[in-house]
C-alpha positions, 0 to 999 in steps of 0.5 A: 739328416744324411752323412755322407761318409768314409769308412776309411777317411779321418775326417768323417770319423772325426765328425760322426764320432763328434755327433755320438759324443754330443748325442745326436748321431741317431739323428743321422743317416750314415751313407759310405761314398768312396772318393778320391782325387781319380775317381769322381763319385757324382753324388758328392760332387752335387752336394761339395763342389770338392768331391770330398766327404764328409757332407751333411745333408739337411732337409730343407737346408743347404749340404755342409761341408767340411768335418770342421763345419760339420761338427761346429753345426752338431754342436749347436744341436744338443743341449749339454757342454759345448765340445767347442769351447765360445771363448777364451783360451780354451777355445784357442786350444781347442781349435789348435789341436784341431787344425794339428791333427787335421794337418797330421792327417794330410800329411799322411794322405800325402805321405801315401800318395808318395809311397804307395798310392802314386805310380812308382816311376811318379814318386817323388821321395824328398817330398816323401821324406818332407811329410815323414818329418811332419808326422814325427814333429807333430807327434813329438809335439803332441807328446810335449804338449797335449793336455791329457786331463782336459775336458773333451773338446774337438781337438781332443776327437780330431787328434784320435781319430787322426792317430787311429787312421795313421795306425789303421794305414800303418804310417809312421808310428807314434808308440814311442811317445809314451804319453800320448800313447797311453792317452790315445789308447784310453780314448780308443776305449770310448763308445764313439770310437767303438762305434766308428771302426775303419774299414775298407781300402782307398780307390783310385 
């Protein structure tokens, strides 16, 4: 199988570090693609007619895209726990904090396009700030909420891999929230994250 990957984007982190936890990432070829909204990769293009990745290419099958499909398809390939759950209330769980951190991550994308990555006289500072709220609230939420003695789940993968890239492109910093701090940094630990740094700057 082939990765299409970004060495700098939460959501394809979240999916190769879904596929070293469950074992299978050796079974991947991981190639990095830049995109972005202004610049077309025609590549990515042909496989997700969104121009995003991540996208996993299957010999003989169609591409899937995005990370979350991504890592419910990894996880019908291994045979040991599944890291999303098939029923009850740990599935709901697991699939929550999963579309948190999903929506943590956007908001930070769009807090960059706000402050950074759009041209100055374009910027739009209440939208800025809209997101900036959306950041702290999430984190303060995290920090009430987050299970830190569960077993592993997605959610758990999706909430570190999004709390790295919001540290890795220093948006608003989530330090202070003792708990999920110390969480976070044991999961920093982990070989899958180890073996998944970011790297490099977005291109528009």
């Amino acid at each position: 199988m082939i990765l299409y990957y970004q060495t700098h984007s939460p959501f394809a982190r979240k999916a190769l570090v879904f596929a070293h936890e469950v074992g299978i990432a050796e079974r991947l070829q991981v190639i990095h693609h830049e995109t972005s909204p202004t610049l077309r990769n025609d590549e990515v293009h042909a496989e997700n007619p969104l121009g995003k990745v991540p996208v996993l290419l299957r010999p003989g099958d169609e591409a899937i895209f995005d990370s979350d499909v991504i890592c419910a398809y990894f996880d019908t390939l291994h045979g040991g726990r599944r890291l999303i759950p098939e029923s009850g209330e740990a599935r709901w769980c697991a699939l929550r904090l999963q579309a948190v951190a999903q929506g943590l991550a956007q908001a930070g994308i769009g807090l960059r396009w706000e402050t950074e990555r759009r041209p100055e006289a374009l910027r739009y500072p209440a939208l800025a700030d809209g997101y900036a709220e959306k950041i702290e609230q999430t984190y303060d939420w995290l920090e009430q909420t987050l299970n830190v003695d569960a077993p592993l789940d997605i959610g758990h993968i999706a909430i570190a891999t999004a709390l790295s890239w919001m540290a890795f492109r220093d948006l608003p910093p989530f330090r202070d929230r003792t708990k999920l701090s110390a969480w976070f940094d044991a999961f920093e630990h982990r070989p899958s994250m180890r073996a998944t740094p970011l790297s490099g700057a977005t291109h528009d």
